[in-house]
N, C-alpha and C positions, 0 to 999 in steps of 0.2 A: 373435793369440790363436786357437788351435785351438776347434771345438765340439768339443763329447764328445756323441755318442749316448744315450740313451736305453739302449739295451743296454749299453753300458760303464761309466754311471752303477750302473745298477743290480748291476753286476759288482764294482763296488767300493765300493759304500756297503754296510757290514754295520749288518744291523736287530740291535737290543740284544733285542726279541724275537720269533721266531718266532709267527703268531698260529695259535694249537691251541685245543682247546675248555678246554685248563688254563689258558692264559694269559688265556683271556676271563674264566674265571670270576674270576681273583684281579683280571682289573683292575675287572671291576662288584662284589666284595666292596670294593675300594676305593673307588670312589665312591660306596659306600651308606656306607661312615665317613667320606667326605669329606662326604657331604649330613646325616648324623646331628651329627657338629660345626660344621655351620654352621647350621642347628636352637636346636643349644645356646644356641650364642655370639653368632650374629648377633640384630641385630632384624628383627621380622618383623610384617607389619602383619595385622591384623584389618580393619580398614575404610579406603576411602578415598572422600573426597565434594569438591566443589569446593562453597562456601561462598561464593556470590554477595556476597551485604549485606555482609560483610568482604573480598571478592576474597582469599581464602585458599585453598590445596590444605588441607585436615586428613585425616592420617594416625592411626588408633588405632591402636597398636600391639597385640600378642596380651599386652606385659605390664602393657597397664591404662595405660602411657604414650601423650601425644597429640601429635604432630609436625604444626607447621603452618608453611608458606610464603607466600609473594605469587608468583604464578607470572612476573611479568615477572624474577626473580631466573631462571628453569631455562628451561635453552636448548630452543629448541622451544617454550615454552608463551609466549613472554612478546606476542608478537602473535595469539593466537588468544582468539575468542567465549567469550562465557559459556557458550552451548551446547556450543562444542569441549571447553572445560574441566571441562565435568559428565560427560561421556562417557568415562569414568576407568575403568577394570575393574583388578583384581589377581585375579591368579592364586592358586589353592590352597594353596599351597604360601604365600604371604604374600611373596614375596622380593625383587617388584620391584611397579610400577604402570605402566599400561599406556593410551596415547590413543592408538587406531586410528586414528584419522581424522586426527591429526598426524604420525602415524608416530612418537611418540615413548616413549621406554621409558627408566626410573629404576631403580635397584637401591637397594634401602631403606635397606641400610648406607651405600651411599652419599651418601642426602640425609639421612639423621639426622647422618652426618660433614662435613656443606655441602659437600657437591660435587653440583652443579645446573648441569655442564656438562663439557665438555673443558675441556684445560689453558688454551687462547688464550681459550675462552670465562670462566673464572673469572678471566684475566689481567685481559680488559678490564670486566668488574664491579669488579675492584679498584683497578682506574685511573678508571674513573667515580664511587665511592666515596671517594676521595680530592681528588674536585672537589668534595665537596658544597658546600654554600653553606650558613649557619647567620650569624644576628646574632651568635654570640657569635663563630664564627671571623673573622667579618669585623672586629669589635671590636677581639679579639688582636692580626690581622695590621696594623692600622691603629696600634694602641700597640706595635706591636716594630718598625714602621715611622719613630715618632717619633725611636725612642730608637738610630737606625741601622741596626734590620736585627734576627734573630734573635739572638738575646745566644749569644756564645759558651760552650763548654761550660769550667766549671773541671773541669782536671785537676792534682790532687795527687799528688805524688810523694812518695813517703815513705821516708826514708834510711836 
């Protein structure tokens, strides 16, 4: 396999736009209506505190709503201090929260929609979630135990 240059790349890759003072301004009128709809539409937080005595993140939202977690749920947060955890700032703009000192950083939309981590990281909370342990599932599993095993499913067929 051949390299290609740097000069011949750029010989044959055509940009879709030319950057002119026209084109800057239509693409910053576009992201001033991309940041005005998501304004709208997204949530966006008014306050955020960590909440010792309940070990909770609490999120106020700007619409009077209150979003709270246990931080060992969100990746990043779940081995750090009470101190690391109070040390929370949000930005102006409401749009994400912010732990310096963990290097960690959330997008609002995203933890009111439970996402409190990467894909692998929500993978394996839902695979630890599924281990829980509870008297009553242990009860369950002990009586579908007697009776041979999970009861299979009826499926009807209809003619």
């Amino acid at each position: 396999m051949s390299k290609v240059t740097k000069e011949e790349y750029m010989a044959v890759k055509s940009w879709d736009k030319e950057l002119t003072e026209e084109n800057l301004r239509e693409q910053i009128a576009q992201a001033k209506q991309a940041w005005k709809t998501a304004e709208a539409t997204e949530p966006r937080a008014e306050s955020v505190q960590y909440n010792q005595s309940e070990d909770l993140i609490v999120i106020k939202l700007k619409n009077g709503a209150i979003f709270c977690f246990p931080p060992k749920l969100a990746q990043g947060l779940e081995g750090a201090s009470p101190e690391q955890l109070a040390d929370v700032w949000l930005p102006p703009s409401g749009s994400s929260v912010h732990w310096e000192s963990l290097d960690v950083d959330f997008g609002i939309p995203e933890l009111v929609a439970g996402i409190f981590g990467t894909k692998s990281w929500m993978a394996e909370l839902g695979r630890k979630g599924g281990q829980a342990i509870s008297s009553s599932k242990s009860a369950a599993a002990r009586k579908n135990g007697k009776k041979g095993g999970r009861p299979k499913k009826n499926i009807s067929v209809n003619s």
